[in-house]
N, C-alpha and C positions, 0 to 999 in steps of 0.2 A: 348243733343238734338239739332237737328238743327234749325233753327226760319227762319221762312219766315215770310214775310212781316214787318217781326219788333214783331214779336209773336211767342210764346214757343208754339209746340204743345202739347198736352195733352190728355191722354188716361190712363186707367184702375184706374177712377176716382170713391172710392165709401165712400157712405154717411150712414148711420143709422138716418131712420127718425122713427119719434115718430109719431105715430096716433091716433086719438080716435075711439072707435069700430065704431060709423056711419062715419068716415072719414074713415078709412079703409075697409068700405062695398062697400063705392063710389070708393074708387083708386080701388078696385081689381076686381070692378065687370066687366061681360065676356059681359055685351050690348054696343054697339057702340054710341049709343047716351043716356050719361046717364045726368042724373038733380041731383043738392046735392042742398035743398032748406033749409033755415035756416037763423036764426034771425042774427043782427050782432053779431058779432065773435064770430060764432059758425066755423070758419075756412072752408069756402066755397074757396076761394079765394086760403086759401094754399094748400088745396086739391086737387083744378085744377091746380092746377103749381106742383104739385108732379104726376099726372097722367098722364099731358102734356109730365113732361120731361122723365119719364117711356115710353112713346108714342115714345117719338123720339130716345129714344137711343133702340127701338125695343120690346118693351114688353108693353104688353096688358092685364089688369088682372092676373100679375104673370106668364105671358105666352112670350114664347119669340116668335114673329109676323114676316112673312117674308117682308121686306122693298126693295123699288124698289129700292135703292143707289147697 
């Protein structure tokens, strides 16, 4: 691979994540503004950083979303 800037690029990157059934109702739900409210560590926090980066690398509820790039 070639590196630019001083960095390896990186692509067809995948992970297996574990959820719990209400963390998996919040990552996969089809609303655009959705809320995961819940006491501490009940994994609010990881939830929105699993659906975030679902978000950016193009998918939305298990759906793959058309992105302006």
């Amino acid at each position: 691979m070639a590196k630019r800037g001083g960095r390896t690029p990186v692509s067809g990157i995948q992970k297996n994540i574990r959820l719990a059934k209400k963390q998996q109702g919040y990552v996969l739900t089809p609303a655009h503004f959705a809320a995961f409210v819940g006491g501490i560590g009940s994994g609010k926090s990881y939830s929105g950083c699993v659906r975030a980066l679902m978000a950016a690398g193009g998918f939305l509820a298990g759906q793959q979303i058309p992105t302006p790039n």
